[in-house]
Phi, psi and omega in degrees: 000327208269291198282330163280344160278029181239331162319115202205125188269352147319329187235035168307282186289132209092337200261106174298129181239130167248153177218128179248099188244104176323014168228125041261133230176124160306155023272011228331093190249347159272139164284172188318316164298334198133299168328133186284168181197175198226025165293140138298130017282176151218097179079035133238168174222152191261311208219175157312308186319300171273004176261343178305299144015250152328323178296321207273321188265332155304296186323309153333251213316318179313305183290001167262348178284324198307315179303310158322286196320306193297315159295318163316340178258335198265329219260347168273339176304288183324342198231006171066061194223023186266321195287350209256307249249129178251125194238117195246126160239119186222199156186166179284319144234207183240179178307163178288153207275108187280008182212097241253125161080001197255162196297169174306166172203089154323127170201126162085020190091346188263110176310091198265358159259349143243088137282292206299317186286348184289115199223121193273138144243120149242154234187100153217146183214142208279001157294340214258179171236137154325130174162174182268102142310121168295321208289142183298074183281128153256161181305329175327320202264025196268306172327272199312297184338280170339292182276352173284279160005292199286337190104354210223334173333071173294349202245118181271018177262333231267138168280143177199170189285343192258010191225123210281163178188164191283094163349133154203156211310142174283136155239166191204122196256171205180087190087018201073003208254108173291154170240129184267117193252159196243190169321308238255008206097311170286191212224164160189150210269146198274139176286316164300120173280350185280001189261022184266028135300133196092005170244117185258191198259166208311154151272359202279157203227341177300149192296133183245147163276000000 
């Protein structure tokens, strides 16, 4: 509430906003509304049976971010700024893994054993058309995105989400470890120990069986 009553179309233009929102994040104890609610788990698991759960309820809390996101957008239309306004939604990882890195698996529509590398962007500008990208975007490439968005990208070799460039390998750290993802979905951790520089070590903390 605090960060949309400071959305003011006086001081609108020019004005950069971060908003950092701890959801969707175990313990995912909210519901579609808001409410709080106490299915178990909430954010460890014993079995498949309860990370299925887990899943179910991460899923909960995701249509409650969404309901925020949509008052933030309800609250730039009002104030006649939306069509103006470049809006980046992203995050540092994905849902949690239930096997880290083990071949794929579907359950609920959801790959549940790289999960964790799975990372959204959504991106409106007042450039852009609706629509799904193709291009092989990685987090490497949130600068250029970013400055491409803005107009200030001078060097037009820079990866960005908007500059088509030659398909590379997906990587993903993780535990100190780079991970290499492969055609088929799955992951497997790079073999040269000298190219684990640059992975420092995980914060994620949740319980694995």
């Amino acid at each position: 509430n605090q960060f949309l009553s400071e959305i003011e179309p006086s001081r609108a233009p020019g004005t950069v906003s971060y908003l950092h929102v701890l959801l969707p994040h175990s313990p995912y104890v909210f519901d579609e509304t808001g409410r709080v609610h106490r299915a178990p788990p909430r954010g460890r698991w014993k079995d498949k049976s309860e990370y299925v759960t887990l899943l179910r309820n991460y899923k909960r809390q995701v249509r409650f971010l969404d309901r925020l996101l949509g008052r933030f957008i309800a609250k730039l239309e009002a104030a006649g700024l939306y069509e103006k306004s470049i809006i980046v939604v992203t995050s540092d990882h994905g849902f949690t893994s239930f096997r880290d890195f083990a071949p794929p698996e579907v359950v609920d529509g959801i790959e549940i054993n790289n999960a964790r590398p799975r990372v959204p962007l959504i991106v409106h500008a007042p450039q852009l058309r609706p629509g799904v990208s193709t291009t092989d975007y990685q987090h490497v490439d949130f600068k250029g995105t970013v400055l491409a968005l803005l107009g200030m990208n001078g060097d037009p070799g820079t990866p960005s989400a908007f500059a088509p460039h030659p398909a590379r390998p997906k990587v993903f750290c993780d535990g100190g470890v780079w991970y290499v993802g492969g055609p088929d979905g799955s992951w497997a951790p790079k073999q040269d120990e000298s190219e684990q520089i640059g992975c420092g070590a995980s914060v994620l903390s949740d319980s694995k069986p």
